[in-house]
NUVEXZA-183678 format. One record per residue: x, y, z of N, C-alpha, C, O, CB in turn; residue in one letter. Coordinates in steps of 0.02 Angstrom, whole numbers, plus 50000, padded with zeros to 5 digits. Atoms other than C-alpha are relative to their C-alpha. Glycine has a CB too. Layout:
BEGIN
XYZXYZXYZXYZXYZA;...
//
This chain:
BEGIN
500424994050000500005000050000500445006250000500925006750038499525000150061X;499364994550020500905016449936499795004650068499355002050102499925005249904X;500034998949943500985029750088499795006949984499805007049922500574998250041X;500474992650019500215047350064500725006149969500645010849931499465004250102X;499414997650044502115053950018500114997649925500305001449880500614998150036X;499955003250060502135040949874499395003449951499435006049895499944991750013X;500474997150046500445046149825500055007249978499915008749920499414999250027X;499814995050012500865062849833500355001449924500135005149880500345000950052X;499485000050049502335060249705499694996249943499794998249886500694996850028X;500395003450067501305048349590499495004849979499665005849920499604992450016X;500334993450001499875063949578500375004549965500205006449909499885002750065X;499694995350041501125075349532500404997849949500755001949918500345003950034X;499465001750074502075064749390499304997349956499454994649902500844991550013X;500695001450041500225060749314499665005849964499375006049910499474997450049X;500344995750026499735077449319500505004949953500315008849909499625003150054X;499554999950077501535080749222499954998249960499915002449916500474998549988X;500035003450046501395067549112499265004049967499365005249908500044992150022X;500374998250025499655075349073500105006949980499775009049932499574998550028X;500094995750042500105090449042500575003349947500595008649916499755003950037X;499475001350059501625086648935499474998349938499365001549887500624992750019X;500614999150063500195079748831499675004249961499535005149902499564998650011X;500464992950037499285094448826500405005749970500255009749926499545004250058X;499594994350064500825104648780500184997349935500295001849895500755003050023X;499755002350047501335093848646499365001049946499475002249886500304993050016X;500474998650052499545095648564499875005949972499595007249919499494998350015X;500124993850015499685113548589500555002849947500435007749912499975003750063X;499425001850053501255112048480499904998349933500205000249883500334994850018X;499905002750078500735103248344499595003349944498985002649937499824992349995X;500384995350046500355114848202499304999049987498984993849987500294999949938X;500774997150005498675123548172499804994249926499284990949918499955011349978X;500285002950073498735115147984499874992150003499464989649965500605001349935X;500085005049983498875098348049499134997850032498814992950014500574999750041X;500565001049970497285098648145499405003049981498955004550019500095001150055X;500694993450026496015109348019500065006650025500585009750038499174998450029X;500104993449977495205124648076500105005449956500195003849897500375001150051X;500074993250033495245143448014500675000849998500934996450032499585006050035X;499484994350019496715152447977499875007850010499335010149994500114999349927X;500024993150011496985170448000499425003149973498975006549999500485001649964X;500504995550048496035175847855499304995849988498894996949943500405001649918X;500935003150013494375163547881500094994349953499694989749945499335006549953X;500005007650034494985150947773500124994150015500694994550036500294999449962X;499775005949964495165133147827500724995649974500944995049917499394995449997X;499325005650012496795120647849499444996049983498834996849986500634996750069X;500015003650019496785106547785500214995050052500794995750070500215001249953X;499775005149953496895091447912500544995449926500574997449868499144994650049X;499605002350037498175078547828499584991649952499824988049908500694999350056X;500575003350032496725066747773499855001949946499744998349898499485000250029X;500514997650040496045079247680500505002049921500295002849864499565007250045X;499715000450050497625081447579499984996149951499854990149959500385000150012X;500105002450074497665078947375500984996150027501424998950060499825008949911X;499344999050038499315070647339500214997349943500004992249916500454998550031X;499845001750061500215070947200500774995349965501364995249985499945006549977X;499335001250035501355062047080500265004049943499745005349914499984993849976X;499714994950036502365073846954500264996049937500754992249937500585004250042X;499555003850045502725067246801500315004649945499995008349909499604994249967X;499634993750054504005077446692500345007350056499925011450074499165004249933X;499804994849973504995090446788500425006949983500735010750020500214997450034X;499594994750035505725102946675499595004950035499255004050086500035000449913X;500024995649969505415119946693499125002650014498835005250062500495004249964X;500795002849972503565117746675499904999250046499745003450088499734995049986X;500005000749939503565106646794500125001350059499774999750107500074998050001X;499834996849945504445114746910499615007650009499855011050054500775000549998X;500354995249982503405128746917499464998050015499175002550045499985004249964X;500575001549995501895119346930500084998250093499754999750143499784993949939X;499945002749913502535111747101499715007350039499385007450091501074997850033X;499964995249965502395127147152499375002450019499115003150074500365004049973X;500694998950017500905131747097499414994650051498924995150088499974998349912X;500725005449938500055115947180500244998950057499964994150085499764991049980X;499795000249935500975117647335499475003250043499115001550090500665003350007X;500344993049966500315136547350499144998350025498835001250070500005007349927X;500695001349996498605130047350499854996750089499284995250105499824994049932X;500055003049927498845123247549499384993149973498884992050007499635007350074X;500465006049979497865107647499500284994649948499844991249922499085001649991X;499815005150020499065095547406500584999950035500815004750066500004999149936X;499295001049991500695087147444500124994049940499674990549915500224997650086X;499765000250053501925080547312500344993250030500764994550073500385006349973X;499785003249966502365061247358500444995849947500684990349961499534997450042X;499705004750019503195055947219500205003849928499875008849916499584993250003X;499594998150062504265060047041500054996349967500274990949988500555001950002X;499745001850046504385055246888500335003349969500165009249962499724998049974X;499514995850034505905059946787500664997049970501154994950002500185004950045X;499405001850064507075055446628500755002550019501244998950017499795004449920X;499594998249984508245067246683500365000950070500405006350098499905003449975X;499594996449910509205067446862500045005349997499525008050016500784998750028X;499894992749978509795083746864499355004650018499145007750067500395003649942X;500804997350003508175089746820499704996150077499495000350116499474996349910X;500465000649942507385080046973500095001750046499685003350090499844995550017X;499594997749922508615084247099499805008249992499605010650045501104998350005X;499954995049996508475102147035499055000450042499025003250096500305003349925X;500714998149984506435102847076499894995050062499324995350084499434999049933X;499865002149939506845091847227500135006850080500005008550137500704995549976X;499584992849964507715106947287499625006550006499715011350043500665002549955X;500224993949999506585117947238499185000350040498825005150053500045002549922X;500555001349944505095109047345500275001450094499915003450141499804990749986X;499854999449939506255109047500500125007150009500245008650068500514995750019X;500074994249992506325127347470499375002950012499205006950055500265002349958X;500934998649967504495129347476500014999850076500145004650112499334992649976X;500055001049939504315122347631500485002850052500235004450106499994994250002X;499434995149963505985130847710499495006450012499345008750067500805002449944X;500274992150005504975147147655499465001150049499365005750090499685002049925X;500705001049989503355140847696499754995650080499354990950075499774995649930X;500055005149968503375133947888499034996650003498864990750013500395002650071X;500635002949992501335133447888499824995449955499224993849950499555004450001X;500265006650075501365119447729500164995950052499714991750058500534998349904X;499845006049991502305108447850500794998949982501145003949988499544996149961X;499345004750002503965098547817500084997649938499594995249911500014993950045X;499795005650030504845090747693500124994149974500714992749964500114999850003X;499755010149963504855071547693500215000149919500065003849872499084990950041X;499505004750066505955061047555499474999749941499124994649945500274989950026X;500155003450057505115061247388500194994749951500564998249916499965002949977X;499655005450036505665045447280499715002549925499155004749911499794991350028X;499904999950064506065046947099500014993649947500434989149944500535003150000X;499955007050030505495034746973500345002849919500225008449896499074995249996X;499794999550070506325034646801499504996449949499564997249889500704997049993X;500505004450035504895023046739499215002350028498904999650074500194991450018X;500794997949967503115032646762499424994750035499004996150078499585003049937X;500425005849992502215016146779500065000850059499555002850087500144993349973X;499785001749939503115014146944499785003350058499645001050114500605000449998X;500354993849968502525031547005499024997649997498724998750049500275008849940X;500785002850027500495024246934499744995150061499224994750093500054994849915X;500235005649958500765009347035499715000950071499324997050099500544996050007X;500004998949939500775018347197499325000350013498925002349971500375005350020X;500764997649982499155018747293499785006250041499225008950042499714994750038X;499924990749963499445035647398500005004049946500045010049958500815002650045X;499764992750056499645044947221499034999149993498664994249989500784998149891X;500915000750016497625052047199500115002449951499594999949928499345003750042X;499834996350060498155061647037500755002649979501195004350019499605005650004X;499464999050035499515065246919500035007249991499555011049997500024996249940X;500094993350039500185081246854500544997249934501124994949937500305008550054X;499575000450067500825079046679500145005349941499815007749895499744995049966X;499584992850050502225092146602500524996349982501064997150011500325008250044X;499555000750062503135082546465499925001749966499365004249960500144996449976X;500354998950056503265085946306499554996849970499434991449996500285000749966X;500715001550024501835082546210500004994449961499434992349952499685005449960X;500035004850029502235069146116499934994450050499864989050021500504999849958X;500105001749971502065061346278499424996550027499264990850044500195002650010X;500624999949966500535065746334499524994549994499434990350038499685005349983X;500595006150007499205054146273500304993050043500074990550094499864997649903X;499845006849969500205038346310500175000250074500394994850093500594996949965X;499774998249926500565044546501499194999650044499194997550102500435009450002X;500414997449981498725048746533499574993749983499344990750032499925006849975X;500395006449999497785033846461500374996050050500034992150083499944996349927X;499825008249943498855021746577499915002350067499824997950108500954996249999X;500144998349971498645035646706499184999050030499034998750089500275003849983X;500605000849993496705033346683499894992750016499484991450060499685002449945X;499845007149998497005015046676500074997050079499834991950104500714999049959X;499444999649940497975017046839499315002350056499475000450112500825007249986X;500384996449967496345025846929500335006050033500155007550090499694996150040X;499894991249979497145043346959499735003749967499555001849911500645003249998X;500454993750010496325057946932500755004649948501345003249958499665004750100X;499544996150054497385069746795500025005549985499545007849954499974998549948X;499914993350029498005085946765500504999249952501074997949973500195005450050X;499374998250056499035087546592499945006949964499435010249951500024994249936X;499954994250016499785101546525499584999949931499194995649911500715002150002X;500164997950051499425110346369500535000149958501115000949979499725005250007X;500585001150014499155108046214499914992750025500324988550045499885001549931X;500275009449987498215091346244500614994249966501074990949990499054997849942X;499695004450064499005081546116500154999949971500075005749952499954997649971X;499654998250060499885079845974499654997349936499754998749877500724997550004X;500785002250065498435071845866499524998850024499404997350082499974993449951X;500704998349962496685073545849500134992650043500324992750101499125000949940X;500115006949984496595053945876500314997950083500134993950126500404995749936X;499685000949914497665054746039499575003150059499425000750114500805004350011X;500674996149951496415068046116499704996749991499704994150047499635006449995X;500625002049993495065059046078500034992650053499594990750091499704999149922X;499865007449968495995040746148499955001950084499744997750123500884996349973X;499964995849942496195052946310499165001850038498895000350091500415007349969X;500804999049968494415058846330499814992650012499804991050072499365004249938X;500315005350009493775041746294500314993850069500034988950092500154998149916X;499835003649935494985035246446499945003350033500355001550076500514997250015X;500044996149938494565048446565499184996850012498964994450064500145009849989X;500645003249996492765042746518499754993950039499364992950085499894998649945X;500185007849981492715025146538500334997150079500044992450107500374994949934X;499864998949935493795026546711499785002950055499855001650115500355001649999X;500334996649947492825039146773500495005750041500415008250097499734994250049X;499714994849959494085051046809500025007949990499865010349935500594998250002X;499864993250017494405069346829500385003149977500895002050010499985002550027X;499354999250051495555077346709499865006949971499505008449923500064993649933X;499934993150007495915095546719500505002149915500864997349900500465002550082X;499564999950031496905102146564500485006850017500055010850036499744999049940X;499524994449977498175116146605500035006449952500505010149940500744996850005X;500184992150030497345130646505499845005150054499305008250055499304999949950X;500134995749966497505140946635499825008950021499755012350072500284998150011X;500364994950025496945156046549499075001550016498715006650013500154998749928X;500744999349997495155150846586499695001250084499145001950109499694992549966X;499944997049915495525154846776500005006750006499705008650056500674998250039X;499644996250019496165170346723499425005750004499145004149952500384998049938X;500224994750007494955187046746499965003149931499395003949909500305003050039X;500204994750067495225197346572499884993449960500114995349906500715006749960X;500185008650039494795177646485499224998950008498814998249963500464992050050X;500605001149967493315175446597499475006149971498975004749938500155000250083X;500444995650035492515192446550500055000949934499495002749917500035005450023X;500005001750048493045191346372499554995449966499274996849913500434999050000X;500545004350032491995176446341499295001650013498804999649982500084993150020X;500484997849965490815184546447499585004149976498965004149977500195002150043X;500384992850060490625201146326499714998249936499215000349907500595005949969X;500385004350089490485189846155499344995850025498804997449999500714991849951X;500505004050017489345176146214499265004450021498705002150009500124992650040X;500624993849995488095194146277500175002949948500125008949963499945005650065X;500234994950065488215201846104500405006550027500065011350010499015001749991X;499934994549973489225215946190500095003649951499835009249945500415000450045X;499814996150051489995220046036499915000249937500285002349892500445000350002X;500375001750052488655214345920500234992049967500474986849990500095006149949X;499965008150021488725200145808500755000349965500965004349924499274996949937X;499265000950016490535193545789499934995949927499674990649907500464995350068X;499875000150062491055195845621500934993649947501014989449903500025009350002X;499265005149995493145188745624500105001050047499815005050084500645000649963X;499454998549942494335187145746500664996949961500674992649917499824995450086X;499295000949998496175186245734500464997550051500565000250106500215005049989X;499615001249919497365175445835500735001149979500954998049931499904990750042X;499135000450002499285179745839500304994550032500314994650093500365006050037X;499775004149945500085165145896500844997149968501004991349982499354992950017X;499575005450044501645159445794499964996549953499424995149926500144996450021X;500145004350078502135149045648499874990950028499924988650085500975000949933X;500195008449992501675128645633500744997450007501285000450009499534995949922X;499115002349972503155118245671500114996449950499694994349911500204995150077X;499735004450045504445108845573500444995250009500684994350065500225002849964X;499745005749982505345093845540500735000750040501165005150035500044996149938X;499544999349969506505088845655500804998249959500924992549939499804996250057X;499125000350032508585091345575500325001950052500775005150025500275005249934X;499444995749962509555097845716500464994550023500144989950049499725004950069X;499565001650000511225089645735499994996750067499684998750116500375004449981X;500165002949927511535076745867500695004050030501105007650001499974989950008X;499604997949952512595080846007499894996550063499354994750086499925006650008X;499915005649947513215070646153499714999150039499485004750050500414999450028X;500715001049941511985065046292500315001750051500884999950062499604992150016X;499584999049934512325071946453499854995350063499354991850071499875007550026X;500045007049947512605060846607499295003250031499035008750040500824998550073X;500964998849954510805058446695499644999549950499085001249969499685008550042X;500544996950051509885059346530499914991249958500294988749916500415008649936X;499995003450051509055043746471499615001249955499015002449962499974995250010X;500274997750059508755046846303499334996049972498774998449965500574999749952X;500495008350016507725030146249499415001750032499005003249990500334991450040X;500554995849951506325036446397499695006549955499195006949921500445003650078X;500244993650004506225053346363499795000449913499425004949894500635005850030X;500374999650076505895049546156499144995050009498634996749979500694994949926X;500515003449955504555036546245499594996149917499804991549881499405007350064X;500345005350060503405030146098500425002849929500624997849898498955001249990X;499925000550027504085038445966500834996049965501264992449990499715004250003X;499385005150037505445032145831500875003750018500965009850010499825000149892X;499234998249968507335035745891500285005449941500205004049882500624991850007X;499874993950031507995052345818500835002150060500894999450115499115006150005X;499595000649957509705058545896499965007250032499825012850009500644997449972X;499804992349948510035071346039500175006149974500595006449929500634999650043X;499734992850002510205089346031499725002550052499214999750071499875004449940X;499944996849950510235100846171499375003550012499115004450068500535003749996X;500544996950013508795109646104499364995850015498864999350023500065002149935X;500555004749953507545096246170499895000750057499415003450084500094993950007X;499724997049924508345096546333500455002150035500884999050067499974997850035X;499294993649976509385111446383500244996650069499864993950109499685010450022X;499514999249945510835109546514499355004550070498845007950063500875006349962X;500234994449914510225117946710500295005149959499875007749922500504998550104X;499504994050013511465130846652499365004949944499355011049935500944996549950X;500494993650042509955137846529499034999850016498494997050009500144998049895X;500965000749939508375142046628499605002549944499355008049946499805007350097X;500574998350038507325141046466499534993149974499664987149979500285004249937X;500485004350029505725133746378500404994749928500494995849869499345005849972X;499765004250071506495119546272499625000549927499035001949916499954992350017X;500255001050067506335117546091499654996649958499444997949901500264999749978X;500405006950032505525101346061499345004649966499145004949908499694992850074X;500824998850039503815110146045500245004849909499745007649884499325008050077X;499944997950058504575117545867499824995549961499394996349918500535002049987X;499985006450049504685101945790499454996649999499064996350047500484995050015X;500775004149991503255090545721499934992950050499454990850083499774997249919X;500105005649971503815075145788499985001950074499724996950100500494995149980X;500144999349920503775081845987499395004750015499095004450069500675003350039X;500554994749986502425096445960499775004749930500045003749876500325005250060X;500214997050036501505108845862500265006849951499995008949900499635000450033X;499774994849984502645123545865499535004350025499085002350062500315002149956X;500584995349954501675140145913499364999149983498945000350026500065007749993X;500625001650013500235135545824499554995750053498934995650052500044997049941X;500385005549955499785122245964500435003650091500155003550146500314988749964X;499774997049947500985130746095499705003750058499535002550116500325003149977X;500444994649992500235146546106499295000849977498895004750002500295004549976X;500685001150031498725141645996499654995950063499044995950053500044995249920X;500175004549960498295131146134499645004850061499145002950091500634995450018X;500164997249965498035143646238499635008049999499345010850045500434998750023X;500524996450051497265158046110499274997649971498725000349980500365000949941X;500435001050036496295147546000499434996250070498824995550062500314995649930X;500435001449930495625140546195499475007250019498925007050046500664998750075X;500594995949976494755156246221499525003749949499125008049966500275005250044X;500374998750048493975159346069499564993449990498974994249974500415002349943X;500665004750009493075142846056499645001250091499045000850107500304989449975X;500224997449912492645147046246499515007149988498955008650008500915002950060X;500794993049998491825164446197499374996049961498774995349974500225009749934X;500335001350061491245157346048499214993950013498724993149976500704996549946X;500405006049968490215142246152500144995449953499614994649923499195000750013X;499805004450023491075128946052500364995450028500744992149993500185001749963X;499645004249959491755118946198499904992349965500374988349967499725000750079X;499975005650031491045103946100499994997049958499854991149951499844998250006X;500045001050063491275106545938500715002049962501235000549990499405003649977X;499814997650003492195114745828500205005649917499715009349916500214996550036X;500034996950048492645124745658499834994149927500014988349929500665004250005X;500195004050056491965117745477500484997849957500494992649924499595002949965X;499494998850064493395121845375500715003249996500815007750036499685004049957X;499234997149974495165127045373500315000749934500454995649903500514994550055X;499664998150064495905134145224500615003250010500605008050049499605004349959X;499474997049975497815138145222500265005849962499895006549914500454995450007X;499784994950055498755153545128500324998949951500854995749947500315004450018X;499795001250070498925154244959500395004749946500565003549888499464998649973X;499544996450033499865169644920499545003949957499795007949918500544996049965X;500254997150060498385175544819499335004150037499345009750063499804993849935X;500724997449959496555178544892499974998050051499545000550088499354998549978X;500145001349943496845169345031500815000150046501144994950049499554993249997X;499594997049965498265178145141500264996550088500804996550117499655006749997X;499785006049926498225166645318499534997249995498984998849972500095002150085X;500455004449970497605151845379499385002350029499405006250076500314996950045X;500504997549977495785154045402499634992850009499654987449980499705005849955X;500505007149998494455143045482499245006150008499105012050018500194992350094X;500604997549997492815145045480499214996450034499004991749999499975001449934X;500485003249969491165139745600499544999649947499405003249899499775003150060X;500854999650033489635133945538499515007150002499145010249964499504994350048X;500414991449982488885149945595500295005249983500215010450015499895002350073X;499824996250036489805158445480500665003550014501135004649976499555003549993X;499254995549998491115168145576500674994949981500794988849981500165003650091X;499265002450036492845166645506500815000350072500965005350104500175008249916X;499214999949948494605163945631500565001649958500664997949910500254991950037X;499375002550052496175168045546500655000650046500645003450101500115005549923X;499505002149949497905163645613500465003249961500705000549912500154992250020X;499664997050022498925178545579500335006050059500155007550116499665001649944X;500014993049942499835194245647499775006350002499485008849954500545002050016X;500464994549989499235208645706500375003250058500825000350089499214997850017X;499534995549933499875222045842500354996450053500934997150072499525004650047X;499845003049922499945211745991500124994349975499824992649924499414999850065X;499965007249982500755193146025499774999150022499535002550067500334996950018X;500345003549957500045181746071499335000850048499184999150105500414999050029X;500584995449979498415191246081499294997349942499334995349884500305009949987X;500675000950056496565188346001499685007950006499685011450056499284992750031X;500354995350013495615202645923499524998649948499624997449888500365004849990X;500565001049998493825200745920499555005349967499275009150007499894998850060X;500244995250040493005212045774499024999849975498704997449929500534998949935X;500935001250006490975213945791499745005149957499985009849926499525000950078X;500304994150030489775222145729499855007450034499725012450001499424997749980X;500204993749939489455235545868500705003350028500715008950054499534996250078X;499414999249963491245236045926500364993750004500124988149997499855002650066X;499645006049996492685225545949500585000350084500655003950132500484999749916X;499655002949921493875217046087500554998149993500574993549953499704994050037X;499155001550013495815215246090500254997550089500195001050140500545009549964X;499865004449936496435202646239500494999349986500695000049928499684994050021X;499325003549981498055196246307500215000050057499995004650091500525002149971X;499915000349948498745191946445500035006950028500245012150002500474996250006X;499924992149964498465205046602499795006949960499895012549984500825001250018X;500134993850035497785217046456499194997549947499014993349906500855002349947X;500834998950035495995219346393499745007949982499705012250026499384997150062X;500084995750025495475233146268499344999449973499204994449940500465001149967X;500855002750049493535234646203500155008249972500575012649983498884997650064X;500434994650039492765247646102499104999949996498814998549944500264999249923X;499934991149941491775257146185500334996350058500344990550079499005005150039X;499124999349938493175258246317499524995850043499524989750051500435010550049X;500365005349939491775254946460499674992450010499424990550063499485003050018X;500135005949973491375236946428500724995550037500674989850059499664996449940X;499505002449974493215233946492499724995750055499744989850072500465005150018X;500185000249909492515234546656499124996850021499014995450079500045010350036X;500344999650017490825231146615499764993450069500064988050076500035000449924X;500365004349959489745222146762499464995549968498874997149969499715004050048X;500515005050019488925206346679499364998250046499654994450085500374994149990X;500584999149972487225205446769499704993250008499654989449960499605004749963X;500325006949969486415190346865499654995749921499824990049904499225002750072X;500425004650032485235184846722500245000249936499924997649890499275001450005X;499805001750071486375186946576500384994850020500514992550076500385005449953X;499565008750005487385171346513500835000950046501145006250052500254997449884X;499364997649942489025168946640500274991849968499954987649938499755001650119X;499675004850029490325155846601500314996750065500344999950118500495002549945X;499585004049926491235143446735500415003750012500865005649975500404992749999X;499524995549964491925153946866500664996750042500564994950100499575003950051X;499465004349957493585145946931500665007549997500825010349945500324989949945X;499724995349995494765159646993500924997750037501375001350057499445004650039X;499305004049999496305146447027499904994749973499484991050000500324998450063X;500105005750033496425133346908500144993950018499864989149993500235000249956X;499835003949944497315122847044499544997650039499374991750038500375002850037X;500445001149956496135124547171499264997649940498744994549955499965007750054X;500915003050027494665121447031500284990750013500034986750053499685002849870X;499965007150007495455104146997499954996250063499684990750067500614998449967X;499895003849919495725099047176499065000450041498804996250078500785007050064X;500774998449991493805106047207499624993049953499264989249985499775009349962X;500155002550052493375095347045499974990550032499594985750031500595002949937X;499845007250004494165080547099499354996250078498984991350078501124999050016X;500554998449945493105083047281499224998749976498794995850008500085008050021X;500764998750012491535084947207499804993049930499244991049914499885010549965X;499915005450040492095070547069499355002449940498854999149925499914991950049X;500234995150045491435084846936500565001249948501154999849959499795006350039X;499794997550037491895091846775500145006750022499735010950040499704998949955X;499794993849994493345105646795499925007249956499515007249910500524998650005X;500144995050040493345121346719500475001549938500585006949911499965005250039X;499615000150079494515114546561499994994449997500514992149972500745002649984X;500165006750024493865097446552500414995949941500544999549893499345000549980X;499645001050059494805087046430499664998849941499954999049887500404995350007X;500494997250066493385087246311500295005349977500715005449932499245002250015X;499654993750033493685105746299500904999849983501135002349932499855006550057X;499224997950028495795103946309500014995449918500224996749861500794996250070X;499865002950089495615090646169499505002949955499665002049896499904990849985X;499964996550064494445101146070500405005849950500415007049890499585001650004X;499424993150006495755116946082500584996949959500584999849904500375003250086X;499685006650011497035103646033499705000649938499915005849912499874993350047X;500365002350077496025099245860500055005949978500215006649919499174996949991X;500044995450058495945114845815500515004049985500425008149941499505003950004X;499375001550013497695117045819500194996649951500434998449897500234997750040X;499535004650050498185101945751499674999649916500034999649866500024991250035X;500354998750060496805102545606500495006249952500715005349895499185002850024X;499674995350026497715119945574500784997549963500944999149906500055004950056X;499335003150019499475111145553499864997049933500124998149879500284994550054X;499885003550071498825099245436499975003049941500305001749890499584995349987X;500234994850067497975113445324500725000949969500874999149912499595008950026X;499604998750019499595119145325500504996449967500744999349918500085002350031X;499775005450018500555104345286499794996349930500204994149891499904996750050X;500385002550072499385097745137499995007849976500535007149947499074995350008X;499844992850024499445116045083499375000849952499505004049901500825001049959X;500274998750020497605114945024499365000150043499414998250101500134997849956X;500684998949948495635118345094499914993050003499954988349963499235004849970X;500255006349984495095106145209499195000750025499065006250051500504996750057X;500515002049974493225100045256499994998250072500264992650073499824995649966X;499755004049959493305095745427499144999650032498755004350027500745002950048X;500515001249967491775087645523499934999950074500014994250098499844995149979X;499785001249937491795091145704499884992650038500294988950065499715005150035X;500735005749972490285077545762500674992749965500804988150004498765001549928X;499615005050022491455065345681500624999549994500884994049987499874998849958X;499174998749997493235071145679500364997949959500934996149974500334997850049X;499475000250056493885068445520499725005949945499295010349948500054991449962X;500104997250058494055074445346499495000349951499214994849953500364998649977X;500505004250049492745074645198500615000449949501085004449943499135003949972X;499805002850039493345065745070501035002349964501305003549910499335001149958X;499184998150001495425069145108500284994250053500394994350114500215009350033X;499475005249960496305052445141500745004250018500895004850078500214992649942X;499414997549967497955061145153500055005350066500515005650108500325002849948X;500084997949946497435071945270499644998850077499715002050129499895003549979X;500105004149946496525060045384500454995050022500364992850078499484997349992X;499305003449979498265048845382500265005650059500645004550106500634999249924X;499504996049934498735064045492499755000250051500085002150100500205007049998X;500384997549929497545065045620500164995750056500034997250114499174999949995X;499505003849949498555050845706500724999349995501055004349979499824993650004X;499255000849989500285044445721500304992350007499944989050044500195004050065X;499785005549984501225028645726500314999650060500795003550063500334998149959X;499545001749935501935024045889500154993550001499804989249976499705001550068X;499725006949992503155009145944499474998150048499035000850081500814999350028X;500345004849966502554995746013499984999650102499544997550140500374993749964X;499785000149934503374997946192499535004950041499265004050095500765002050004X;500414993949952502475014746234499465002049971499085005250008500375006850013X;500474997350030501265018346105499314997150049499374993550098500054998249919X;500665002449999499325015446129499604999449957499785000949900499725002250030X;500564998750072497645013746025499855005850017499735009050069499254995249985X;500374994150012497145026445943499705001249934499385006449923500395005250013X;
//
């Protein structure tokens, strides 16, 4: 029987031990345990976290980390990546987040797969982010859908119609959610833009003009030696073996957008680059998310001066320049509209600003394209760039290439997605891929 000194001393190491407890809970970050924040917004308990696997880490990618960090409601548990340097570099540049950032949390070990599958297999990964090049894409994303993750891929969609469509058709049949990375449609002067055309603001739209760059060309550039970390064989993935140049994938030493997207065999050049993200908000004003233009006629040096397409409903697109890069200008009957990034111009000046009104037409409001997808995936809803819409943006790109390429007017049928009566130009709307990485399409 203990003696009223003992009890004494057992009392007071109980009511230590208890309230070592209670300091240690009072310790353990606010983000860990939910609740408000400062500004009324809620943490995220660690349940409630998205996480992700990364596939592709160039400079894309590495900005995207960032991007879905900032959002306080994912974490990043895993890498895919061709290149070492490249992974270690965006390795480095997550443990800098979090250095910066103590309310995200910590650090822990990300593992690096060189074989994406490997990253698929995992069962902690709830969605992908995919920033390779584009010749990539499709075959990454069907085995991703395959895989049951949820999908964000960059822009453009694809590199043929036939690959977008193999893409929708596996996001479909999986049932998954699959953001596309037009993140223009997040974007404020985008949002009211489509906002002013599909209300008649500036009467009935007559043309528009997109500046976006020229179509891309075949790949010649001289090989040059592979640098250590770089397997080459991977990073060409389905297509046919072509040799190294730098210009695919630059050294660390050059903090730029590689070159691949010039060339046909990895991408579109600007036509699908930047078209991807122009000719995206013109079928977006235009309400053509599920369709798309009739006809595509390329320049002929004579009466017909640029690539022009044209809707069933008459208005005409043409893919030329004009004042601004990388800018659309929207020519009505009442007045017209000149966009680009961070810059919006109407005629009359005041619909700049122009308060769209409860009972006129309003378009999906998503004001972080991050947070839509992660909302999206929550609500196990269509985001606000669905891959319907990225692979119709996508077609009407790549449709444009071919015009250009066959160097004569094409028919094109949206409802059906080919050509009328142009075998050579429906040979293009896919691609051959090897056997190792390709898919159907």
């Amino acid at each position: 029987m203990k003696t009223e000194k003992e009890n004494a001393l057992s009392r007071r190491d109980f009511v230590g031990k208890a309230a070592a407890v209670a300091a240690g809970f009072m310790i353990v970050p606010r983000f860990v345990l939910g609740g408000k924040k400062p500004d009324g917004t809620s943490y995220l308990a660690p349940s409630d976290m998205i996480s992700l696997g990364f596939i592709g880490t160039g400079k894309q990618g590495r900005g995207l980390t960032n991007s879905f960090l900032s959002t306080g409601e994912a974490r990043i548990v895993a890498i895919s990546e061709v290149y070492k340097a490249k992974a270690q570099l965006t390795l480095d540049k997550i443990k800098e987040y979090y250095s910066k950032n103590a309310q995200a949390g910590t650090f822990s070990d990300i593992p690096v797969y060189n074989d994406f599958r490997e990253l698929l297999a995992r069962k902690d990964v709830d969605a992908v982010v995919i920033a390779t090049p584009d010749h990539w894409h499709a075959a990454m994303a069907v085995r991703a859908a395959q895989a049951g993750k949820d999908i964000y891929c960059e822009k453009p969609l694809s590199l043929t119609v036939k690959e977008g469509r193999a893409m929708v058709d596996a996001a479909r049949k999986y049932k998954r959610v699959f953001q596309t990375g037009s993140m223009q449609r997040s974007w404020p002067e985008f949002r009211q833009t489509a906002e002013l055309i599909r209300n008649g603001y500036i009467g009935d739209i007559k043309n528009i003009k997109v500046n976006v760059g020229p179509p891309p060309v075949p790949y010649t550039l001289a090989a040059e030696p592979l640098p250590d970390g770089l397997d080459w064989a991977a990073w060409l993935g389905p297509n046919q073996p072509v040799n190294f140049n730098s210009e695919l994938a630059p050294p660390l030493s050059k903090d730029v957008f590689p070159n691949w997207r010039l060339y046909k065999e990895f991408g579109g050049g600007m036509v699908t680059d930047w078209g991807a993200h122009m000719f995206d908000i013109v079928q977006w004003a235009l309400d053509m998310d599920n369709s798309g233009p009739v006809e595509v006629v390329p320049p002929n040096g004579k009466d017909v001066q640029a690539l022009t397409y044209r809707y069933d409903n008459g208005i005409t697109m043409t893919h030329e320049k004009w004042d601004w890069n990388n800018a659309i200008h929207f020519v009505g009957t009442e007045g017209d509209l000149k966009v680009q990034r961070r810059k919006l111009e109407t005629t009359p000046a005041s619909l700049q600003d122009k308060v769209i009104g409860e009972t006129e037409k309003h378009v999906y409001k998503s004001e972080n394209h991050y947070k839509d997808f992660f909302q999206a995936m929550r609500n196990r809803s269509k985001p606000v760039c669905d891959v319907e819409i990225g692979h119709r943006t996508a077609s009407v790109c790549n449709i444009g290439n071919i015009a250009y390429q066959v160097k004569r007017p094409l028919q094109w049928n949206p409802k059906k997605e080919s050509f009328k009566n142009d075998k050579e130009a429906n040979a293009l709307l896919g691609r051959d891929m090897n056997k190792d990485w390709g898919i159907v399409i």
